[in-house]
Structure formats: C-alpha cells, structure tokens
N, C-alpha and C positions, 0 to 999 in steps of 0.2 A: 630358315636362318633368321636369328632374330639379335638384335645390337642392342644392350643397355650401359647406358651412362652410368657410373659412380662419382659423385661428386664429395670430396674434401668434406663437406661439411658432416657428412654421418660418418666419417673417421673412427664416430667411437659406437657405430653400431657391427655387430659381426654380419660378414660379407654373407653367409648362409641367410641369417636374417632379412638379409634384403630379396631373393631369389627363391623362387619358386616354379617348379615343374612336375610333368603326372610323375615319369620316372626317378624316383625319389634315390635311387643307387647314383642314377650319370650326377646329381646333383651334389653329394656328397663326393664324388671324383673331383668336380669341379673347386666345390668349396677347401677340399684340402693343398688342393694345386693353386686355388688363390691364395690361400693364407700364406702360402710362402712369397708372395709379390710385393713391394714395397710400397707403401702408400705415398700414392701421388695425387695430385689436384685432381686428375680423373681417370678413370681406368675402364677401358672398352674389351668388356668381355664380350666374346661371340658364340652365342648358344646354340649348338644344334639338338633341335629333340622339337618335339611333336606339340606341345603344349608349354606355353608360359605366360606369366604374368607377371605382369606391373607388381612393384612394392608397393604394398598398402599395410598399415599401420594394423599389428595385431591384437585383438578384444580381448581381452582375461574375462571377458564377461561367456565368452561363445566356446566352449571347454566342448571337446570329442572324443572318442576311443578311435573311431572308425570316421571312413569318409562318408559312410550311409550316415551318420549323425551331421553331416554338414551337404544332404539331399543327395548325395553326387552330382553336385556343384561347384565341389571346390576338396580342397584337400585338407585334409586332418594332419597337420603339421606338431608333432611333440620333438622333445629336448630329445628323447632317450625311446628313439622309433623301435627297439629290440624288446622292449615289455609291452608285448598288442595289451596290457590291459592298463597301460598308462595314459593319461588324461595326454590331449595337446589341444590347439585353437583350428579352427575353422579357417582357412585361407580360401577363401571366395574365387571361383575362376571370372575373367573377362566379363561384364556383363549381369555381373550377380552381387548381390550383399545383405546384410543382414546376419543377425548370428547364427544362422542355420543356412543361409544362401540360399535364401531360400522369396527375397525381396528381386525384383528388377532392376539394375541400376541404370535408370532413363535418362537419357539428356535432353536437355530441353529441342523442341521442336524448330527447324528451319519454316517460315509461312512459305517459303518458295518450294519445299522439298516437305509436303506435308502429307502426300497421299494421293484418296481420289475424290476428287471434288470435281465435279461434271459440270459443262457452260451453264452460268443462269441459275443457276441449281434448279431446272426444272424439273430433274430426278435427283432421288434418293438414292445412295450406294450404302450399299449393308455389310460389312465384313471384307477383308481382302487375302483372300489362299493366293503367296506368291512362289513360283518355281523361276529358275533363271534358264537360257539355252540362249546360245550366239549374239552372247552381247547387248540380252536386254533382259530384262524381269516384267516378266508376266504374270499379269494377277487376274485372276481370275474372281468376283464377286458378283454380289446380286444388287440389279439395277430397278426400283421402284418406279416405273411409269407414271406418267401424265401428272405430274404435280400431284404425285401424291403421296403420303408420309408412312411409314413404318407403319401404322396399324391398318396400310392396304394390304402386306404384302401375299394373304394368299389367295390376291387374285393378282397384283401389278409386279410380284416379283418375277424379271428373268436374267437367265445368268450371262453377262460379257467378260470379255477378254480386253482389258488395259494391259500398257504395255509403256517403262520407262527404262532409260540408260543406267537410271542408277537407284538401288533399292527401297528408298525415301520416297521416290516421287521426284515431278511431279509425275502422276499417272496419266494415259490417254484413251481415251474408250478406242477404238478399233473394231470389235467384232462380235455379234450376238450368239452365243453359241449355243442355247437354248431359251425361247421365249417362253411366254407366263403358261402357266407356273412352272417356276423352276428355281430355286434358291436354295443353302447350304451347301454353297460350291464348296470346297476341299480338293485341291489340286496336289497331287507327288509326283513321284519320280519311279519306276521302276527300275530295276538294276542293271536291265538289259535298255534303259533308253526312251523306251515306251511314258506318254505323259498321260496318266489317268485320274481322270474325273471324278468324284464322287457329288450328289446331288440331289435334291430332295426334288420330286416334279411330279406334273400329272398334266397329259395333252388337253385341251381345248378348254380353259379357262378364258373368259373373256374378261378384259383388265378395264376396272371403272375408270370411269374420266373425271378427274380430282379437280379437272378446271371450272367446273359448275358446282352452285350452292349445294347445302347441306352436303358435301362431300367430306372423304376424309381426306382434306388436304394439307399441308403441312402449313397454308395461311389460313387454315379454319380459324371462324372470328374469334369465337367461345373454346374454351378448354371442356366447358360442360356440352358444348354441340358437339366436338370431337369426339368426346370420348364415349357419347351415347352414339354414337356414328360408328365408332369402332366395337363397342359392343355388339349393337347389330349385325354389324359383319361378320364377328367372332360366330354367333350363334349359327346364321345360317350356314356361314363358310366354314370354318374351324371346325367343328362338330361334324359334318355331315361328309366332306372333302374327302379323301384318303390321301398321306402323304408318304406314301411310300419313296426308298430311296433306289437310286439306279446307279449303274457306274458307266461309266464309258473313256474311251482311250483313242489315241492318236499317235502317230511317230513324232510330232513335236506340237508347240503351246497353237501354232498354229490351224493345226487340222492334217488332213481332214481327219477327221471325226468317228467315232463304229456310235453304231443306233446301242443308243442306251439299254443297259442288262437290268432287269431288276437282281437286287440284291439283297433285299428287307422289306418284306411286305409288312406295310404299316397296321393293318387290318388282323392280321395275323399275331404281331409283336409287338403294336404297342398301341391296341386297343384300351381302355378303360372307363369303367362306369365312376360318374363324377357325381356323386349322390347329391352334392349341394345343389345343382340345380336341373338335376333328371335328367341328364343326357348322356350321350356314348361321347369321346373324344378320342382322335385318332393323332399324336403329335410326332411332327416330324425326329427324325432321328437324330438329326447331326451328328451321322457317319464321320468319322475322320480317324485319320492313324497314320501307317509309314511300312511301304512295303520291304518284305526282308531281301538279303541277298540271295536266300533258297525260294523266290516269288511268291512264297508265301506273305498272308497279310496281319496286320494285329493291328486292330480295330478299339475305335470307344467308341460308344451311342449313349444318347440318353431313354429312356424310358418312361413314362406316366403311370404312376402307380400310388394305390389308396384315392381312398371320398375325394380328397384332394387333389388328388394328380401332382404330387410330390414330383420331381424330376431328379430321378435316382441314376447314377451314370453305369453303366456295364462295360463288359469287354466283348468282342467278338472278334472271330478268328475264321480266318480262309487259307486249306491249303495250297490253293494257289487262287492269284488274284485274278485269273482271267477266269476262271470255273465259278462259275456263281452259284451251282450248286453247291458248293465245299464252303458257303459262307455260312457259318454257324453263329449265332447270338448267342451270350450266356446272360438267363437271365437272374445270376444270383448276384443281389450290388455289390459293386465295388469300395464305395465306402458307407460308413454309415457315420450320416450328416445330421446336422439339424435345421431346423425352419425346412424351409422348400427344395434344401438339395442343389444341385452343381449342372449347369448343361454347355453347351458350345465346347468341348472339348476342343483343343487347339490341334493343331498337326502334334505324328510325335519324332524325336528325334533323342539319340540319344550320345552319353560322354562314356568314357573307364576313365578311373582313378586308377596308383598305384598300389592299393593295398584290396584293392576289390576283384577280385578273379570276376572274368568276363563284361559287360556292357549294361548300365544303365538304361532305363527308358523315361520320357521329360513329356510333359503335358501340361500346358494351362487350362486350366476351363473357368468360365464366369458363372461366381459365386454366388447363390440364390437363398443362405443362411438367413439372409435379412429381410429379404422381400420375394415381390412374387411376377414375374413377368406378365402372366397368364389370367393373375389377379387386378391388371392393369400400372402396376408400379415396378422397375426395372433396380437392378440395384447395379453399380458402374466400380465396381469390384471385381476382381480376379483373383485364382489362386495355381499355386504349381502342385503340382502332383507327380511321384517316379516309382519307379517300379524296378525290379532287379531281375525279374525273369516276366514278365510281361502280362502275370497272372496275377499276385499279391500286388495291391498298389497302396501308396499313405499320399494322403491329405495333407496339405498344409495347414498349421494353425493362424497362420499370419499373410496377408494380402500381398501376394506380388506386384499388383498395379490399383490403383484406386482412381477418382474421379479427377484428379484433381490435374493438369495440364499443363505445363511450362512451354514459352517459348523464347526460342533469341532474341532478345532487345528486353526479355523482362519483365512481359506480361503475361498472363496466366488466366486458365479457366476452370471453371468446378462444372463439369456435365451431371444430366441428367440420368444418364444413362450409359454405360460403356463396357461394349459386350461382343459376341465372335470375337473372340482371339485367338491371334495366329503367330507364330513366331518364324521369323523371316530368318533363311537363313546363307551363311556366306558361300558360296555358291564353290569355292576352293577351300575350303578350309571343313563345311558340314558346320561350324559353331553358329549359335545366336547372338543376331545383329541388330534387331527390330522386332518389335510390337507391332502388332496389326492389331485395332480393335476398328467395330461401329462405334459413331458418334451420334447421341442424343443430346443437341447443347442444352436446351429446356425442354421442360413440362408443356410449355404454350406451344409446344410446335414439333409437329412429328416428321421435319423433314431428320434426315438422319445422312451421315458421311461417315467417309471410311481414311482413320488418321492411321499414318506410319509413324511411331514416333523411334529414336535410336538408344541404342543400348550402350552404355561405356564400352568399349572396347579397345583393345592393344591399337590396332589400324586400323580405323575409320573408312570403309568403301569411299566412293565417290558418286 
C-alpha cells in the first residue's frame, strides 16, 4: 500500500500524468475515477498494486514502442496504449534513469553507512555479495591479508562473512568462511531457504606477508616497485595456479557450512594460450546468477579467450543447483564487445512490466571496453545487461555507474578503479536498493575497499 500527495500546484497537469504502475489496466481504473474528484489543495490517493513510482518529469527525447526499449526498467508509458506500434516515453522504475533506464540512480554516500572498511585498514576487502535473514544483511566478500593490496589477491585473498542491521553498512567482519585462496564470493538465496555460496578457491596457498619490503603492499613506496611486484606475482601465481569454482551451502548466512562442490573446472573451461607472452592462463570465473523457483540455476562467468585473453561473458546453466553434475557452461559469448570485454557479472535478479508476458533478467557487470585489468590498468565503469528468457542477453550502450563518487556533506571522489558489482537487494520487496562495488581510490596504492553506495528509491531502508 502506497500513499502519494497531489499538491494544487500541478492543478494543470493530468492526474494519469503524474502516476504510474506495472498494471497499466488498475491504473486507468483509478485515473478515470479521479478525474471525477474535485480539485483541492491536496488529494491522497491510496494505491494498491504491486509496483509504483514517484512522479518524475517525462523526456520527449527517450521515445519506446515496448518496455524492452526502456531495458525492463521501467515502463513504456503512450497517450494511446491500444496501437502496440505507437511511440510513448520511458518511465524509469525506482532506482533507474536515463533515456533507456538503463543509468543507476545513486545518492550520494552516508561516510557512516559506507560499507566494509576493516579496523586499520590493514586488509583489503574486495567486492560485497549481500543476502538478508533475521534482521541483519550479511555480506559475504573477499578479505586481502597482511597489509596487502589487490594485486596480492591469488595468494592473500579469503572469503568472510560481515554482518550489519541495515543495508549500507556499517559492515562487521565476524566469520572466516574459507581462508586463502578463496575469492569471488557470490552469495543467493535458494527458494526452499538454503544460503549458497559460490566461489573461486584452491586449498593450501600460503598468503605473502605484505608487511615486509619489496612486498606488494598497498604502502608500497614506488608505483614502479609495486607494479613489478605484482607482475612477478602474476607470472608465477596467475599462470600456473588453477582457479577453479566450487559451490557450497548452509541453512543460513551463518553456517554451518557443506564442504565445497566443484562446479567449473577452470583447467577444463577456461584455459588459454596467451601468445603475447608464452604462457597458459587459467582465470577465474566469476560465477554468479540467481537460483530459480524450479532449483534450477542460471548462471554468468566470464571466460579468457584469444592471444589476448579477451574476457568474454557466457551463460551457464544447472538443472538443479545442488547436482553439480547438471552444471553445464555455454561457451558461445553472450555479447559481442569491444576492447577487452565485460567480467564480474553482478547477481541476477529480475522485474515484469505490464506489456511484457513473463519475467525479465537484470545483471551488471564491469566494463572492460576501455581497458584491461589483467594488462595492469582497471577501468571503474559498469554496465547493465537483461535478458527476457535467460538465454538472448543485450548490452548496454551507456554506463550504469562510473568512477566518480558522491557523498553527504558534498564532497566527492573519482577512483581508480571500481569493479565486483553486486546489486543489493530489498529483502521484502526483491527490488534494487544499492551498489556494491570494489574501491581502488588511486594508482599509488593497492589497498582496495568495498563501498555500498544507495539507489533513489520510493522508501529508503534503514
């Protein structure tokens, strides 16, 4: 149930104008049963239906047939909804904007309610997969040991469990749920209850100590000692390592725990010969998706593919998510990109609109069009991606989230780097409320954090 104000002063806009919802029938019910009420100072209508939004001012520039021309983000609003092949605008649901809705609409950052930033920062926190159960949100990300920065992580990353009252943060570490290596957590929900893990690992890595010279530490002196420090790393570790993915599950964010399943042998699927400089490379997957209500799974990864190791994104699919035989890769790409391709696929989650028979699918992933992570430069970009049956997916041409950072009181930052994203979601409702990304503030320093920042929306959690 949802209450909005009319106030006197749009007197001379029509009441349909201002309201919007999926079910576009109950909405025309409403609008002709207003038109007959007399206009007063202000007028409290009381909406029931499933989906609504705020009045916001409509583009003549953002023209639609269908609500697939506005991502299934938002609804395809015309004068004269009885000719499907008549033009109307784009109305943006909660959370979304841009002429396609296909933009984030972020608000600036609370510094108290910012994420996960660990005592000291003497670790690094990489990415945050959040699910909610009994009153707290639980994130699940990857924690870089010993003072040491992002280009440690395939030996110092392992994955913990943070835990806050309210979706923003703050966050609080709590609970090691696998140590090094282990990173590209990806935490969901299964239908029956079950909280399953997905994660990139391999037992008995020994995690360097970043507190001693020529390390890669995220106080390394030189940008040029770091970065040949991280190179080295890359070579020996990166190349030779195997990063296979596993899954694992629990009755809640808590535990306990089932011993991890392989579920993507990296050795297998996402081998590649990297002709520039003679070697094999094995990279991790970044698994992530959204289990259905028939337990079956649907899946993105990324892949390494070509001299370069382009990072091309795929689908993959399990008839059920606890058979890890029944987890199938497809390795034909999903979009075709340019520069270096798309990876971190976000969770997925999905909307319906009222002229779309059946259910949307929604995915961010960080955009690699411009640069090259793996080339040593990150690019702090993202983009949305949706699909209609889970199989055809589109790209976006325009950046959902980019570098650039706001916070309350007015100050702002431009990172280095801003990537794993994850979209947080309302835990009664299913809709998006929050950006999860990694934070790379500069080039000079590889320590790296993990910012929640919030999404416009109707009601604001707490």
């Amino acid at each position: 149930m949802y209450q909005f104000l009319w106030n006197e002063e749009h007197h001379d806009v029509p009441l349909c104008d201002c309201l919007f919802m999926v079910n576009r029938r109950r909405l025309q019910m409403i609008c002709s049963a207003a038109a007959a009420l007399p206009r007063i100072a202000a007028l409290l209508l009381v909406l029931p239906c499933d989906y609504v939004w705020t009045s916001k001012p409509l583009r003549k520039d953002s023209e639609c047939i269908t609500s697939v021309d506005c991502a299934m983000n938002g609804e395809c609003i015309k004068s004269n909804p009885s000719d499907a092949q008549s033009r109307g605008i784009c109305h943006c649901y909660d959370g979304w904007k841009g002429k396609t809705c296909e933009v984030l609409d972020l608000l600036p950052v609370d510094p108290a309610q910012a994420g996960l930033k660990l005592p000291n920062n003497d670790s690094s926190t990489w990415g945050g997969s959040v699910v909610y159960r009994d009153g707290l949100f639980h994130m699940f990300a990857s924690e870089i040991l010993n003072n040491c920065g992002l280009y440690a992580w395939t030996t110092n990353s392992q994955v913990i469990r943070a835990v806050s009252e309210a979706p923003y943060g703050p966050y609080r570490k709590v609970q090691v749920i696998l140590p090094p290596f282990a990173h590209d957590a990806n935490v969901m929900e299964a239908p029956t209850g079950e909280v399953v893990l997905y994660v990139t690992a391999l037992a008995g890595v020994k995690p360097r100590d970043c507190r001693t010279p020529h390390s890669v530490s995220h106080n390394a002196s030189t940008t040029t000692a770091r970065r040949q420090a991280a190179e080295d790393d890359a070579t020996k570790n990166s190349t030779s390592l195997p990063k296979d993915t596993y899954m694992m599950w629990a009755p809640h964010p808590e535990g306990p725990w089932s011993e991890p399943v392989l579920v993507l042998n990296s050795t297998i699927w996402n081998t590649d010969y990297w002709a520039k400089n003679h070697r094999f490379a094995k990279c991790d997957s970044n698994l992530n998706g959204i289990i259905l209500d028939d337990q079956s799974f649907l899946g993105l990864w990324r892949r390494c593919e070509g001299e370069n190791l382009l990072t091309i994104p795929h689908t993959l699919t399990a008839t059920s998510w606890r058979n890890a035989s029944s987890y199938q890769p497809n390795i034909d790409p999903l979009f075709v990109l340019g520069g270096s391709g798309a990876e971190d696929p976000s969770n997925v989650w999905t909307t319906t609109t009222s002229d779309i028979v059946g259910q949307a699918y929604h995915a961010i992933f960080h955009d690699e069009q411009s640069t090259r992570c793996m080339l040593g430069q990150c690019s702090a970009n993202g983009r949305h991606a949706f699909s209609l049956d889970g199989k055809s997916w589109r790209y976006s041409s325009v950046d959902a989230y980019q570098r650039n950072v706001s916070f309350v009181g007015g100050t702002s930052i431009s990172v280095d780097t801003r990537a794993r994203p994850h979209i947080i979601l309302d835990p009664h409702t299913g809709r998006p409320i929050a950006l999860s990304t990694g934070l790379k503030e500069t080039d000079a320093s590889g320590y790296v954090w993990t910012l929640i920042q919030p999404m416009r929306t109707l009601h604001q959690p707490h």
